[in-house]
GUTORNU-451237 format. One line per 4 residues: for each residue x, y, z of C-alpha. Coordinates in nm, 2 decimals, always signed. Each point is the difference from the previous one (the first is absolute). Layout:
N
X Y Z ~ ...
***
This chain:
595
-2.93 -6.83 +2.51 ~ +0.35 -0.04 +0.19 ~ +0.06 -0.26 -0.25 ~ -0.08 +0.15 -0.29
+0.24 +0.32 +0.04 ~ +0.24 -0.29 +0.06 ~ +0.00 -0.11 -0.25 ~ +0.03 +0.30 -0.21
+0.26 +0.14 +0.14 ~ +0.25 -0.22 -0.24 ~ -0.23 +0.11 -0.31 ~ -0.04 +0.34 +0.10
+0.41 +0.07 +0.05 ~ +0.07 -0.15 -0.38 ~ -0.29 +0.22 -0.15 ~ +0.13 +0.33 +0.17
+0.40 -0.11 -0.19 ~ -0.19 -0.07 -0.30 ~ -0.13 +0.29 -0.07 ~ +0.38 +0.18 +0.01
+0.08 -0.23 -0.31 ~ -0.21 +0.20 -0.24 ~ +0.35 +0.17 -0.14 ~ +0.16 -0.34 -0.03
+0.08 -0.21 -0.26 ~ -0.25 -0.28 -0.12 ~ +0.01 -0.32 +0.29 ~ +0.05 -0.34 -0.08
-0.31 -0.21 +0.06 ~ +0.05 -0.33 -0.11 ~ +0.25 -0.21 +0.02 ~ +0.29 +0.00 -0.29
-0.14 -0.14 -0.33 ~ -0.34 -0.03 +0.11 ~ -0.34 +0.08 -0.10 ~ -0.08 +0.36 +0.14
-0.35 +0.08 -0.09 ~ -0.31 -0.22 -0.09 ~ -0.25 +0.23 -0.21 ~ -0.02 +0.30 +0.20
+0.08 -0.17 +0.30 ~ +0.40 +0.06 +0.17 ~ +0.12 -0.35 +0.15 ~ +0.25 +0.09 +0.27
+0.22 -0.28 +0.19 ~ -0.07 -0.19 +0.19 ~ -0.30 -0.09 -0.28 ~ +0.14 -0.11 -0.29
-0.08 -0.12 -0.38 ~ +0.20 -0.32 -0.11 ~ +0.22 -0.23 +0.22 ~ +0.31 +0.16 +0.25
-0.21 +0.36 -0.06 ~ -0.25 -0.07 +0.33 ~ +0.14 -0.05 +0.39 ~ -0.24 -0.33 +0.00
-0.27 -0.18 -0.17 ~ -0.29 +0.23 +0.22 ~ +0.15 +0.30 -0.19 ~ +0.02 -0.12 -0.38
-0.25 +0.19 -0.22 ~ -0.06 -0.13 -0.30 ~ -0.12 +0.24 -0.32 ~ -0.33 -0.08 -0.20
+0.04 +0.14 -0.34 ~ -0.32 -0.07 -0.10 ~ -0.13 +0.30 +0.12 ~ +0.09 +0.31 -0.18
+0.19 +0.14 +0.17 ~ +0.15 -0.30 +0.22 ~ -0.07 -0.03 +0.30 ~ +0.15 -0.18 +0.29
-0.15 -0.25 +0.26 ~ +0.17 -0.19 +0.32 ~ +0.05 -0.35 -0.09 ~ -0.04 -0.11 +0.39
-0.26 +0.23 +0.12 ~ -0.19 -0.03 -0.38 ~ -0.12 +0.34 +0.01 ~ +0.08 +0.31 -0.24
+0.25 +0.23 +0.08 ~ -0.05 +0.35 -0.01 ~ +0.25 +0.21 +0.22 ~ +0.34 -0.14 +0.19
+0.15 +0.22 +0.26 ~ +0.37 -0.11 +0.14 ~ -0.05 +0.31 +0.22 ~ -0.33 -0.04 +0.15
+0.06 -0.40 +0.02 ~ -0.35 -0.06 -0.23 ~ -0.18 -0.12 -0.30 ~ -0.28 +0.14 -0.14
-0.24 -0.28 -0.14 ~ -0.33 -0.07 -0.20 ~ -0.23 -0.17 +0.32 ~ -0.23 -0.17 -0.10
-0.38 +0.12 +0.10 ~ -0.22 -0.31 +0.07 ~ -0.40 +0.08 -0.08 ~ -0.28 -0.27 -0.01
-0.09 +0.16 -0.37 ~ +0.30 -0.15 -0.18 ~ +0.16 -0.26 +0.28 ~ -0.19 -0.36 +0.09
-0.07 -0.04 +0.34 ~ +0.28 -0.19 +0.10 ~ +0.22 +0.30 -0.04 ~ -0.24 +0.27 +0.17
-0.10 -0.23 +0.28 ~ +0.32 -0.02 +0.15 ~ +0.07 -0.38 -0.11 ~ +0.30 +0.11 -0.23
+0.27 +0.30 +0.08 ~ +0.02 +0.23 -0.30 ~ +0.38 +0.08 +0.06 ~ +0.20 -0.20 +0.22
+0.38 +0.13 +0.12 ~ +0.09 -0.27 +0.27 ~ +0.37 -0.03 +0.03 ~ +0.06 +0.27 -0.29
+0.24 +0.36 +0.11 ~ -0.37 +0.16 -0.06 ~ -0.30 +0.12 +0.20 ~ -0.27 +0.26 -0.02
+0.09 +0.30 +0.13 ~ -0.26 +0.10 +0.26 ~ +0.17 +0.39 -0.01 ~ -0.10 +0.03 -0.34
-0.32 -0.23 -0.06 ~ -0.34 +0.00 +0.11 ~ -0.24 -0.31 -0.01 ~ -0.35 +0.13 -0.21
-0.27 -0.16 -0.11 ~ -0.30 +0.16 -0.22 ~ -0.38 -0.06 -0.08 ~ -0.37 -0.05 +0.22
+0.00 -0.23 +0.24 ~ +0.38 -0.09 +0.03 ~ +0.13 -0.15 +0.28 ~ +0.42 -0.05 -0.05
+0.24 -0.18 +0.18 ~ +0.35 -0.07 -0.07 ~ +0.08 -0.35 +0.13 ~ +0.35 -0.15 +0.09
+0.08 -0.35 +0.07 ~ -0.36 -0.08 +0.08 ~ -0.02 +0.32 +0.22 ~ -0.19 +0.30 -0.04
+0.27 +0.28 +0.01 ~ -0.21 +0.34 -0.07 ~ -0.28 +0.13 -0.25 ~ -0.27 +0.23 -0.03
-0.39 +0.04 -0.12 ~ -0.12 +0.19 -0.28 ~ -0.35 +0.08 +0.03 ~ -0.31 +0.08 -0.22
-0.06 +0.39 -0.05 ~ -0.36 +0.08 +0.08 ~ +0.05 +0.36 -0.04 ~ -0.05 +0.22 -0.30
+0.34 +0.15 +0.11 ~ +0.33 -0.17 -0.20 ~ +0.24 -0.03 +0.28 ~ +0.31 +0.19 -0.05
+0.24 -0.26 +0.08 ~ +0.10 -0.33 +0.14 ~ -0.13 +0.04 +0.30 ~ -0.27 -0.40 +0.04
-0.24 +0.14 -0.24 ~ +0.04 -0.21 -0.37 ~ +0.37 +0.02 +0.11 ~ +0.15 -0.10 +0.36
+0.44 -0.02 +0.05 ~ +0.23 -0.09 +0.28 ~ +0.35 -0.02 +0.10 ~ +0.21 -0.37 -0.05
+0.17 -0.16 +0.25 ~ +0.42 -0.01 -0.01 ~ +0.15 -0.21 -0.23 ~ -0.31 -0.18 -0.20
+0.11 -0.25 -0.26 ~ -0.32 -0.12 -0.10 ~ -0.30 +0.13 -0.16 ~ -0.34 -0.18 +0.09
-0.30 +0.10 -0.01 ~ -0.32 -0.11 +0.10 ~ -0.35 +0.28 -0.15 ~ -0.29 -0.09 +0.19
-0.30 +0.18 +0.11 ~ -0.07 +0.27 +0.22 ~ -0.33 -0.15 +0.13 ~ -0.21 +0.27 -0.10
-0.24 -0.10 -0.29 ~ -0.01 +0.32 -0.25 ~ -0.25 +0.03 -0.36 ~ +0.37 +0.16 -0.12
+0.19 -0.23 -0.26 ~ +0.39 +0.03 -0.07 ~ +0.32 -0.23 +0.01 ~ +0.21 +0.02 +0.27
+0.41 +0.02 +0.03 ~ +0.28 -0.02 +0.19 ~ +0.38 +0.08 -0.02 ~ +0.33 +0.12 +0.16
+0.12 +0.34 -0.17 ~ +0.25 +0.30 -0.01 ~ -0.20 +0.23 +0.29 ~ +0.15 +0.32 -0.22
-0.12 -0.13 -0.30 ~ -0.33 -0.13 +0.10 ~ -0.04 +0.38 +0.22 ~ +0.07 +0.19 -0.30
-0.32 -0.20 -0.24 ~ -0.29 +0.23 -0.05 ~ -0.25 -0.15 +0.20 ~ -0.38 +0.00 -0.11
-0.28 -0.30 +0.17 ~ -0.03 -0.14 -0.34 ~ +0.28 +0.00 -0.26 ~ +0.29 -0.05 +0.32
-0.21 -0.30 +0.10 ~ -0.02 -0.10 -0.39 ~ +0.36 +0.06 -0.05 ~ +0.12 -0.31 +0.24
-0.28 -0.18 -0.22 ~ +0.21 +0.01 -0.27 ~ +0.34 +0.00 +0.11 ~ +0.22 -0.29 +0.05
+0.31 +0.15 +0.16 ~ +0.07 +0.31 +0.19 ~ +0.36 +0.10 +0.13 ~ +0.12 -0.09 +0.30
+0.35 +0.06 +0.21 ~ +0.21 -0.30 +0.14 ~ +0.29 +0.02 +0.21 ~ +0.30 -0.23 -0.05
+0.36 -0.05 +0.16 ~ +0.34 -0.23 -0.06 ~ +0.00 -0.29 +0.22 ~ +0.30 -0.17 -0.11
+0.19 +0.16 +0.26 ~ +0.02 +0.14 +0.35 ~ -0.03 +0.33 +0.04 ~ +0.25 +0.12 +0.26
+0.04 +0.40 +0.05 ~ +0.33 +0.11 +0.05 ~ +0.01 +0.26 +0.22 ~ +0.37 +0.12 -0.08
-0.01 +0.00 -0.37 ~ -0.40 -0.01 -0.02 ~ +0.08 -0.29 -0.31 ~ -0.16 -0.30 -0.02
+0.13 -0.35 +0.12 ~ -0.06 -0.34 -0.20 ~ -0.32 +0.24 -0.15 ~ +0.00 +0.03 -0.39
+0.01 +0.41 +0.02 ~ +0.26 +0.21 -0.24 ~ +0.30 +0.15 +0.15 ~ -0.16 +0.35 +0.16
-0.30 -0.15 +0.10 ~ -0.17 -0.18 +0.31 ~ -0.25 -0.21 +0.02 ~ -0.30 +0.03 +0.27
-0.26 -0.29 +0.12 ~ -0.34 +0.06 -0.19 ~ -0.19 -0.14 +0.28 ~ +0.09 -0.38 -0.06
+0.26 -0.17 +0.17 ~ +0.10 -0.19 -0.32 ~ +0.00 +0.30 -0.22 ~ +0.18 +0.34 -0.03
+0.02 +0.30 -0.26 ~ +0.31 +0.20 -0.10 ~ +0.06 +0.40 -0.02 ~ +0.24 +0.22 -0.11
+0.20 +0.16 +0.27 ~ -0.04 +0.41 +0.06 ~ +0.20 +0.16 -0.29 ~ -0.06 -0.28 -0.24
-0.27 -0.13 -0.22 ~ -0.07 -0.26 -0.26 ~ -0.13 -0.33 -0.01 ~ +0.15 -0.17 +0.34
-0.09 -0.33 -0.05 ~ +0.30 -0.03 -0.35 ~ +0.36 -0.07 +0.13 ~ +0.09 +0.42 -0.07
-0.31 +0.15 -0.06 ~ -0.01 +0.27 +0.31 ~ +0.19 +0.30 -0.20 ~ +0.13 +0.27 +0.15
-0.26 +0.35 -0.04 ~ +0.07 +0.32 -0.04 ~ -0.15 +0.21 +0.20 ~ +0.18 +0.28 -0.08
-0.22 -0.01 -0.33 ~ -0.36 +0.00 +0.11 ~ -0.09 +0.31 +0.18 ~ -0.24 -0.24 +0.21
+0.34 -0.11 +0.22 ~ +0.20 +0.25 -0.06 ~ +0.03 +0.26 +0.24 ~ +0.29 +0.18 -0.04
-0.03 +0.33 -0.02 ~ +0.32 +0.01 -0.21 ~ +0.28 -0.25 -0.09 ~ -0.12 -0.37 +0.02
+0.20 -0.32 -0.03 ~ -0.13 -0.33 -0.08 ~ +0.15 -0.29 +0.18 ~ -0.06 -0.39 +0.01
-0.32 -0.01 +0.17 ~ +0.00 +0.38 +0.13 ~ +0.09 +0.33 -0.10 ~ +0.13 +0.29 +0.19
-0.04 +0.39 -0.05 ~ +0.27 +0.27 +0.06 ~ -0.01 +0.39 -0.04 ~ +0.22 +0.21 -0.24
+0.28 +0.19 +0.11 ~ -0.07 +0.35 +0.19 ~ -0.30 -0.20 +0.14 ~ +0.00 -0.13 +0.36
-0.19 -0.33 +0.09 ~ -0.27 +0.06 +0.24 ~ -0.17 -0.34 +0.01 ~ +0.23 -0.18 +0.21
+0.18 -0.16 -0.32 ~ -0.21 -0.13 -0.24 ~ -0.01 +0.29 -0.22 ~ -0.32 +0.07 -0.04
-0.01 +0.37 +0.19 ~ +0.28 +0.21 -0.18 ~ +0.02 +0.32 +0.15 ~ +0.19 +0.26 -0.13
+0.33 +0.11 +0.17 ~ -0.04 +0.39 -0.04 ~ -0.40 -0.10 +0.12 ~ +0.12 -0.24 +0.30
+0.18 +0.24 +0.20 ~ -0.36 +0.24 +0.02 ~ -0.22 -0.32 +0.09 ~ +0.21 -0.11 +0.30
+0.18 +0.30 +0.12 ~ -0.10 +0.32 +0.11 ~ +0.15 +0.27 -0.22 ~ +0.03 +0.35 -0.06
+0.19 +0.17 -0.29 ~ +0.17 +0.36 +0.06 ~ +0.24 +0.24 -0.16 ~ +0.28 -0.03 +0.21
+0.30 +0.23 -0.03 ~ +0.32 +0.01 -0.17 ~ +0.29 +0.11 +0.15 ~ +0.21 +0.22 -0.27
+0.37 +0.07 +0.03 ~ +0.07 +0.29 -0.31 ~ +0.30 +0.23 -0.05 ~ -0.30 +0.30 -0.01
-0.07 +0.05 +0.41 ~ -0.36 +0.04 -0.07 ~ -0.04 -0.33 -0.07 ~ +0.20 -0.16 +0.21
-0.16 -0.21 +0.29 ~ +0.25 -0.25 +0.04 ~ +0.23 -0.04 +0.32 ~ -0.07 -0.21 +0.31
-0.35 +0.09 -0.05 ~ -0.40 -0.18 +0.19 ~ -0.27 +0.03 -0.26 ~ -0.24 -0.24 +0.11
-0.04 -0.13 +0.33 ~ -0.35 -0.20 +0.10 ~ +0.15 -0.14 +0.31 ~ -0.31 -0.05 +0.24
-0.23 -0.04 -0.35 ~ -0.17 -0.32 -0.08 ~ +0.20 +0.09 -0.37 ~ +0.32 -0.13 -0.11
+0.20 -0.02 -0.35 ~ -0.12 -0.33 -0.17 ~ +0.32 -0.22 -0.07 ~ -0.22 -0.19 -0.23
-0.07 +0.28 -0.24 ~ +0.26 +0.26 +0.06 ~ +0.35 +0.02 -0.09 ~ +0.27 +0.21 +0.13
+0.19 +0.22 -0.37 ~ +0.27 +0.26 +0.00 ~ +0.08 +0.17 -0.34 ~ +0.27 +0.22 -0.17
+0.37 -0.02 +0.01 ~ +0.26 -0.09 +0.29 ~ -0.28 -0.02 +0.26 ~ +0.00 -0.23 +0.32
-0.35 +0.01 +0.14 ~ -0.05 -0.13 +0.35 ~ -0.36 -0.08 +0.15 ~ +0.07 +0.05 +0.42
-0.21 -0.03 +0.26 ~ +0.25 +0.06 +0.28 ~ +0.24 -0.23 -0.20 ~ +0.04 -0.08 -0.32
-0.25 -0.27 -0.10 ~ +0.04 -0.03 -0.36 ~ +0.13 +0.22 -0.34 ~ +0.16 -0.01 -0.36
+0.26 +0.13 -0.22 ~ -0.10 +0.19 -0.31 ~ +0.37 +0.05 -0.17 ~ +0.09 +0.22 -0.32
-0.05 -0.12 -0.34 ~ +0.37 +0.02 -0.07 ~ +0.17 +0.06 -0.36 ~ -0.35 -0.18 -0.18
-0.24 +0.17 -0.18 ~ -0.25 -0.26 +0.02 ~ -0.31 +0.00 +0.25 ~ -0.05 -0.26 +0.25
-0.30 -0.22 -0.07 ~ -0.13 -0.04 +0.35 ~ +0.05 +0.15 +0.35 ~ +0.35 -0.23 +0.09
+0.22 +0.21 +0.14 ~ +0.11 +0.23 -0.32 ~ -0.19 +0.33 +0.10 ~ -0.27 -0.17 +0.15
-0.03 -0.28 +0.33 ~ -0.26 -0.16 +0.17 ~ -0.03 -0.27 +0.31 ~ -0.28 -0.10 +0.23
-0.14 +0.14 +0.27 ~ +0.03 -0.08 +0.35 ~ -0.35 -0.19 +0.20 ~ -0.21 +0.23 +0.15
+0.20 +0.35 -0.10 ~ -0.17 +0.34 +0.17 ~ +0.27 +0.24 -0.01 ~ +0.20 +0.12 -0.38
+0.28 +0.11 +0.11 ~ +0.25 +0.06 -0.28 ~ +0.38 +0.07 -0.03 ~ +0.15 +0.09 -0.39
+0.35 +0.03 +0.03 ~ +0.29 -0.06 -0.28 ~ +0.16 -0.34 -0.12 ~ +0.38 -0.04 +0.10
+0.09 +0.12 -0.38 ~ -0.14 +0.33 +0.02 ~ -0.10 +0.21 -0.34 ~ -0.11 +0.36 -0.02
-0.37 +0.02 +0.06 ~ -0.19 +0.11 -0.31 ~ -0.37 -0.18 +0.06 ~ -0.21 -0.04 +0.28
+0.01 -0.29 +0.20 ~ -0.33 -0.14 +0.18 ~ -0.12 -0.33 +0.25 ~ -0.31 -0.08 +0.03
-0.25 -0.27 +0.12 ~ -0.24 -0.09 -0.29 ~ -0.27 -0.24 -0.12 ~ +0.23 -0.26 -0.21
-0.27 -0.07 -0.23 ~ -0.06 +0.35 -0.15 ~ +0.39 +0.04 +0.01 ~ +0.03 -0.31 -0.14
-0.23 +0.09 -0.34 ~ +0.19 +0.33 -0.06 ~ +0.19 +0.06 -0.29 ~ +0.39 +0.02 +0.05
+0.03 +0.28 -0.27 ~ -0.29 +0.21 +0.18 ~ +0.14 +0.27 +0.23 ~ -0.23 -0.09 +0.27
+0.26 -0.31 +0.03 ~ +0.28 +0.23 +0.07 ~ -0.16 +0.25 +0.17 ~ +0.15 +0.30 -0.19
-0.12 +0.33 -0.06 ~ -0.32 -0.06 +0.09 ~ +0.07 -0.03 +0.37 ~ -0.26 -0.24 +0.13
-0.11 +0.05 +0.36 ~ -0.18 -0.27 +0.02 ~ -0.11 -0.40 -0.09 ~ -0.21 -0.26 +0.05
+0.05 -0.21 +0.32 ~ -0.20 -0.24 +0.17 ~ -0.11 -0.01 +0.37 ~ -0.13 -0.35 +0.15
-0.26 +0.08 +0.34 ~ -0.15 -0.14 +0.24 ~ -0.28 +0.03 +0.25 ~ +0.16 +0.06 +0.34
-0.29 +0.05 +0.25 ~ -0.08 -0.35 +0.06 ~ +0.15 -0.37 +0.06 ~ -0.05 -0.21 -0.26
-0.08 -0.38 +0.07 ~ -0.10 -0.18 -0.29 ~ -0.30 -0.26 +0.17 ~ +0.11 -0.35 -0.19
-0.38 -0.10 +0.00 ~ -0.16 +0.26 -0.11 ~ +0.28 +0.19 -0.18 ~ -0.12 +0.33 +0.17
+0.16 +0.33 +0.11 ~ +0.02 +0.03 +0.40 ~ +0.01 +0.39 +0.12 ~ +0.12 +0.09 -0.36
-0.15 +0.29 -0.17 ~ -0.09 -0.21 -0.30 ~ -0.35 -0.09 -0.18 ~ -0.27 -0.25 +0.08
+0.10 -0.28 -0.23 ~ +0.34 +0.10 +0.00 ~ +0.36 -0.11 +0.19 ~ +0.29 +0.13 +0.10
+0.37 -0.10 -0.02 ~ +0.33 +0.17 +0.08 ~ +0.19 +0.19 -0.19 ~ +0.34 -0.04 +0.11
-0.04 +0.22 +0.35 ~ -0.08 -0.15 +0.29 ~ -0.30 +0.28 +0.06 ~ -0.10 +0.01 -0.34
-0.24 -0.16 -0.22 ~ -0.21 -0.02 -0.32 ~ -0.35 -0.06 -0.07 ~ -0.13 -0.22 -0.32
-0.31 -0.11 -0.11 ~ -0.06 -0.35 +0.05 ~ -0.05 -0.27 -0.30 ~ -0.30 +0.06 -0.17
+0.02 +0.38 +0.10 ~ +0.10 +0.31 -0.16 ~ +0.04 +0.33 +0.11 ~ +0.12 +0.25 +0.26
+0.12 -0.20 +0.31 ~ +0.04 +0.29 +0.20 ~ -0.31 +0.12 +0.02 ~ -0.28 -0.14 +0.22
-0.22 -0.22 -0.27 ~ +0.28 +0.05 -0.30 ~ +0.06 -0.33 -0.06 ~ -0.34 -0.10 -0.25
-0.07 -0.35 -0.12 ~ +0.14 -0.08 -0.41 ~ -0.26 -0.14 -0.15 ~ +0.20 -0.25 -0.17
-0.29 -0.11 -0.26 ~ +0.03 +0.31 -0.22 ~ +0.41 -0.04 -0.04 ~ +0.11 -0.26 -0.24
+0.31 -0.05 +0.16 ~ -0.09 -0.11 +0.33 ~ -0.30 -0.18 -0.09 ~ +0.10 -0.36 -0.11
-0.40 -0.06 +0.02 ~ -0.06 -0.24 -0.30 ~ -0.36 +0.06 -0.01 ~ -0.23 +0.21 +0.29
+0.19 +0.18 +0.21 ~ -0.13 +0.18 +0.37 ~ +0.21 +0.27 +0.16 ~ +0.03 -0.03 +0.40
+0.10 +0.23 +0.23 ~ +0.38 -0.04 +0.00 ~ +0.01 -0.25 -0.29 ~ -0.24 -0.18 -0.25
-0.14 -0.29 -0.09 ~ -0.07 -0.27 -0.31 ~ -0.26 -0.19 -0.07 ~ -0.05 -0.22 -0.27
-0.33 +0.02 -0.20 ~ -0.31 -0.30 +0.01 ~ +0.15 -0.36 -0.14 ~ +0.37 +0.05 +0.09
+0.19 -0.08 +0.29 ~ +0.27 +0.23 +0.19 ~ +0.26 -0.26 +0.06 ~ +0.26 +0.31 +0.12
-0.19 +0.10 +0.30 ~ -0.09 +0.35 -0.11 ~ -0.11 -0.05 -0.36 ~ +0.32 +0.07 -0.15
+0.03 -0.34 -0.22 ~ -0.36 -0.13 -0.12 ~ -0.13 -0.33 -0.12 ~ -0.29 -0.06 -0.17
-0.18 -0.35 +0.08 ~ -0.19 -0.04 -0.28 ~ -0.09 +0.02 -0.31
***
């Protein structure tokens, strides 16, 4: 069994970078100038129609147009051609089925070999064969070099009862050995005389193919009466070369792969198969036939969630602007900027107040004047999302706490009659905020150039993003008239009752007020923290079971599931459905063995 998933493990990889080429533009499968298609048949290098269009004389096909439509046969094997595969490494043949109705004895009792591959690139592939046989009273062996090398017994049905399937009754099957190149066989008798009459058969065949027959006692049995050939898979490989792997530039050395391919052992030592790198696919056995995909076209690889790039052999994904990247770089979590701050951040939006400096008294609250101080709070001014604006004319705006620890210059809109376009200085300025600010402590005073005082003047912390989206011509921008008290500010907090020590195993809070299934991390203070949910949670971290489990299934976006998908506690799981195989560990990328 080892072996087997061995040896898929080459085939497997090429089918899952085939199936990103859907969007791509028709690939190459013969060589230049030669014969693509015999009948309905596609001929893909290394097989070849006509001279210098096959790797060697084992691969030449030739085409027989007397059949309508044509159809094409292996000159060294001497057996029709149904199906090649570059990418699985196979042919798919007419075997022939040997029965003692039509055959003499000679051929049914083992004397002659009905198909014989010795020293051919070809062999029976014992993944995708069986060994049957069919009738009463059939004993079947297959026989190599003289030896007996496996079979099976079909016996007589004495019940009323048609069997429903293979199973010894009218029709017994078996596994091949690795690697058979002959096919001899040698019908005998069970031993056990029976009054029932019938011929008896026996043949290698497709397993899917033969599976998928509707069986019945009589007309299955009668069916390998009359048939001559059935399909069967066999496996071939280059051996004009030795195939070593590269493991720097994972190319091929002295192997007759394309450029963008390697080439793999297919179980002989003599012979190897080639594959198109990750990224690429094609036919990897002509001299450029591994072309670059696009993934960025087939919404099977592509995973962005917005912008995606194709590149030789990859693709990469990036996020739009006023988005933030939250998936460690590759672009495929774009989180909003104005969203970000909320997901990762403890915050709290408030009116906080403007200080007002008017020629009327009664609304002047200017000076050296505190109006916000949370020293001894777990709440401070965000410097992220605040910004520090004075407005109206010849006003110097001071923030202090103690000393001066920032401010701006709003000047006079001298001898112009046109209004500023922005907050830059001209009746208007802005600059950041201090880290962690707890006190608003505001001085307006006048500019060295002093003019008479005819508007209020005001300072105030606010959130830059709704000062940022207000109109320049509304009088909220200027605060005139209307004398606003007040604007939106943000607050960042913290949890200050508890240590927090994020555990590197388990990724848990330690003494933290936060949420089963949650941790914490500091915010900036040494005795303050914030609680979050963990991945694959959502909720309120805060409060004692808060934090509850996504179920990840019923989002599109965060299920990559191509077919079944489980949720888990915390996460979720693929799987991929009967007949395919999950070659991505968790059923993201399926392949379907057979048919």
């Amino acid at each position: 069994m080892k072996r087997m998933v061995l040896k898929l493990l080459p085939l497997l990889i090429s089918l899952i970078w085939l199936t990103k080429a859907s969007a791509v533009a028709p690939i190459s499968l013969a060589k230049n100038n030669c014969t693509q298609k015999c009948g309905n048949v596609s001929i893909p290098y290394p097989f070849g129609i006509g001279d210098g269009c096959y790797i060697n004389k084992w691969f030449e096909i030739s085409c027989n147009h007397s059949f309508r439509p044509p159809r094409p046969f292996s000159k060294s094997a001497n057996l029709e051609v149904l199906q090649v595969s570059w990418l699985q490494g196979t042919v798919r043949v007419e075997s022939p089925v040997v029965s003692d109705y039509y055959d003499p004895e000679w051929v049914f009792n083992g004397t002659n070999a009905r198909v014989d591959l010795t020293g051919s690139p070809f062999f029976y592939s014992e993944t995708d064969n069986r060994f049957a046989a069919t009738g009463c009273d059939n004993l079947a062996f297959s026989i190599q070099d003289a030896d007996v090398i496996g079979g099976c017994m079909s016996i007589c049905n004495v019940s009323t009862t048609s069997p429903n399937g293979c199973y010894g009754i009218s029709c017994c099957q078996t596994q091949i050995p690795f690697r058979v190149q002959i096919f001899n066989v040698n019908i005998t008798s069970t031993g056990v005389k029976n009054s029932q009459y019938g011929w008896r058969s026996a043949f290698l065949v497709e397993k899917n193919w033969f599976s998928s027959l509707p069986y019945n006692n009589i007309s299955f049995s009668f069916n390998f009466l009359e048939a001559r050939y059935v399909p069967a898979v066999l496996e071939w490989g280059i051996a004009n070369g030795t195939c070593e792997l590269n493991r720097t530039t994972n190319s091929c050395s002295s192997a007759s792969c394309s450029t963008d391919a390697y080439c793999s052992k297919n179980g002989a030592q003599d012979s190897y198969n080639c594959y198109c790198k990750k990224g690429y696919s094609g036919n990897p056995y002509l001299a450029h036939g591994c072309q670059d995909v696009d993934e960025c076209k087939d919404p099977k690889t592509n995973i962005c969630q917005w912008d995606c790039y194709n590149e030789v052999g990859s693709y990469w994904c990036s996020c739009p602007p006023g988005y933030f990247d939250f998936s460690h770089g590759d672009g495929t979590n774009c989180v909003k900027a104005s969203e970000l701050r909320s997901k990762v951040v403890g915050l709290v939006l408030v009116n906080s107040p403007v200080v007002l400096d008017c020629p009327d008294p009664s609304f002047k609250t200017g000076g050296n004047h505190e109006r916000v101080n949370l020293s001894g709070s777990p709440f401070f001014y965000s410097d992220t999302d605040n910004k520090f604006v004075a407005t109206g004319c010849n006003n110097v705006a001071y923030m202090k706490n103690g000393d001066v620890i920032g401010g701006c210059m709003s000047m006079c809109s001298k001898n112009s009659t046109t209004v500023p376009n922005g907050c830059y200085g001209i009746g208007c300025c802005q600059t950041k905020l201090p880290s962690r600010l707890q006190i608003f402590n505001v001085l307006i005073t006048d500019t060295a150039e002093r003019y008479p005082q005819e508007e209020c003047r005001s300072a105030f912390l606010v959130e830059k993003k709704w000062f940022s989206n207000l109109s320049h011509e509304h009088p909220y921008y200027k605060f005139l008239d209307l004398r606003i008290r007040y604007v939106p500010a943000v607050l960042e907090w913290g949890i200050a009752n508890g240590t927090c020590e994020l555990n590197r195993t388990t990724n848990l809070s330690s003494s933290a007020s936060c949420s089963t299934d949650a941790y914490c991390s500091k915010n900036g203070a040494q005795d303050s923290n914030n609680c979050y949910c963990k991945k694959g949670y959502s909720g309120n971290p805060y409060l004692p079971h808060g934090c509850q489990d996504v179920d990840e299934c019923a989002e599109q976006k965060p299920n990559r599931c191509q077919w079944g998908c489980n949720n888990t506690m915390g996460s979720y799981r693929c799987s991929c459905p009967p007949g395919y195989f999950d070659f991505s560990s968790h059923g993201v990328s399926r392949l379907r063995l057979s048919g």
